[in-house]
C-alpha positions as CSV (number, residue, x, y, z in Angstrom):
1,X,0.0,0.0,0.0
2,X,1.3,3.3,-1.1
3,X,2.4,6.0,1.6
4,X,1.6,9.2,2.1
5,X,4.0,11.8,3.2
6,X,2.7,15.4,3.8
7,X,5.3,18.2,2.8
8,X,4.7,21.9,3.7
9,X,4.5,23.7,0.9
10,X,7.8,24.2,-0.9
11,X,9.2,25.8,-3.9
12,X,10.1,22.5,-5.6
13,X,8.3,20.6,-8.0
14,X,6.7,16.9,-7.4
15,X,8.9,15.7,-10.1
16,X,11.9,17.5,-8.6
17,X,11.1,15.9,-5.0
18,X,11.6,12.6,-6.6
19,X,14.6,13.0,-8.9
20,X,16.3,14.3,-4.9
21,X,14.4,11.2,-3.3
22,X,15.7,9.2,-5.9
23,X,19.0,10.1,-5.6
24,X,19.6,10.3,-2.5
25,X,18.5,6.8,-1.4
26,X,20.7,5.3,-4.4
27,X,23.6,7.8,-2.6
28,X,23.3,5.7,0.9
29,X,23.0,2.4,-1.3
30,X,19.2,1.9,0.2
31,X,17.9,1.1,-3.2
32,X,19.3,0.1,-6.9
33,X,20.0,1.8,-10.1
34,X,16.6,0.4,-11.6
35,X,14.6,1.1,-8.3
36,X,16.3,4.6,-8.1
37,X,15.3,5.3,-11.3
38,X,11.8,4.2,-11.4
39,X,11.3,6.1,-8.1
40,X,12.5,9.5,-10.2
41,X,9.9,8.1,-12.9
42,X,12.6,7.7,-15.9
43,X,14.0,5.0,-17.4
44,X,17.3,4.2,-16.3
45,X,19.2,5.4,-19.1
46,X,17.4,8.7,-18.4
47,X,17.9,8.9,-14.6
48,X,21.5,8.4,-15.7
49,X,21.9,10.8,-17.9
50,X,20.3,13.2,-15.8
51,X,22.6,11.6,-12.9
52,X,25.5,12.7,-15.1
53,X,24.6,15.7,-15.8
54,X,24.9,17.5,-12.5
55,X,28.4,15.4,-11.8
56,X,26.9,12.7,-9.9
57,X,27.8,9.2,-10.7
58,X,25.1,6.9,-11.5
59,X,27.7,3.7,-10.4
60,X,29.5,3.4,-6.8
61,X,32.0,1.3,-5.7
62,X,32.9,0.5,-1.7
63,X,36.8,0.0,-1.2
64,X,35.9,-4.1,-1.3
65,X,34.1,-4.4,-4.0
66,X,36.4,-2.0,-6.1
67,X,39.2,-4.2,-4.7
68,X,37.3,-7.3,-5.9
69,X,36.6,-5.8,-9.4
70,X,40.3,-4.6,-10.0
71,X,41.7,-8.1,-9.3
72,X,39.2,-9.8,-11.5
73,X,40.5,-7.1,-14.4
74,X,43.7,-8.3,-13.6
75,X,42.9,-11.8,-13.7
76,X,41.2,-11.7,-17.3
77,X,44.5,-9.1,-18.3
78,X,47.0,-11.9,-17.3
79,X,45.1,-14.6,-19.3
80,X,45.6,-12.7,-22.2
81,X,49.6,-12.1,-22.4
82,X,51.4,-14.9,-24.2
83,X,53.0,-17.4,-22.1
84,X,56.6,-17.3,-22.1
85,X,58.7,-20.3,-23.4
């Protein structure tokens, strides 16, 4: 069931409430790219693009999984130098 939150009222559009709602729960990781986006009401390309265009990132990394995504670069660049004789 849907919740209701009342706001004062404020010089800030509905759609504009949700692109900063949107952002900011995909900021503290509570929700996904997708969800982020579908909260904002845009597709994800869009809510990227958007993302992008006031310098934020749409894509995060923590330390770990950074670390874990570096090695596995590593691992595939390795597999792919010739094997000395």
């Amino acid at each position: 069931m849907p919740q209701i939150l009342e706001l004062p009222d404020l010089n800030v559009s509905k759609q504009e409430l949700k692109m900063i709602l949107a952002e900011a729960l995909l900021a503290q990781g509570a929700v996904s790219l997708g969800k982020a986006a579908e909260i904002a009401g845009f597709s994800v390309r869009t809510f990227c693009e958007l993302l992008l265009k006031k310098g934020v990132s749409p894509i995060s990394f923590d330390d770990e999984n950074l670390m874990e995504r570096m090695g596995l670069i590593q691992s595939a660049y390795d597999q792919m130098l010739p094997v000395e004789r």
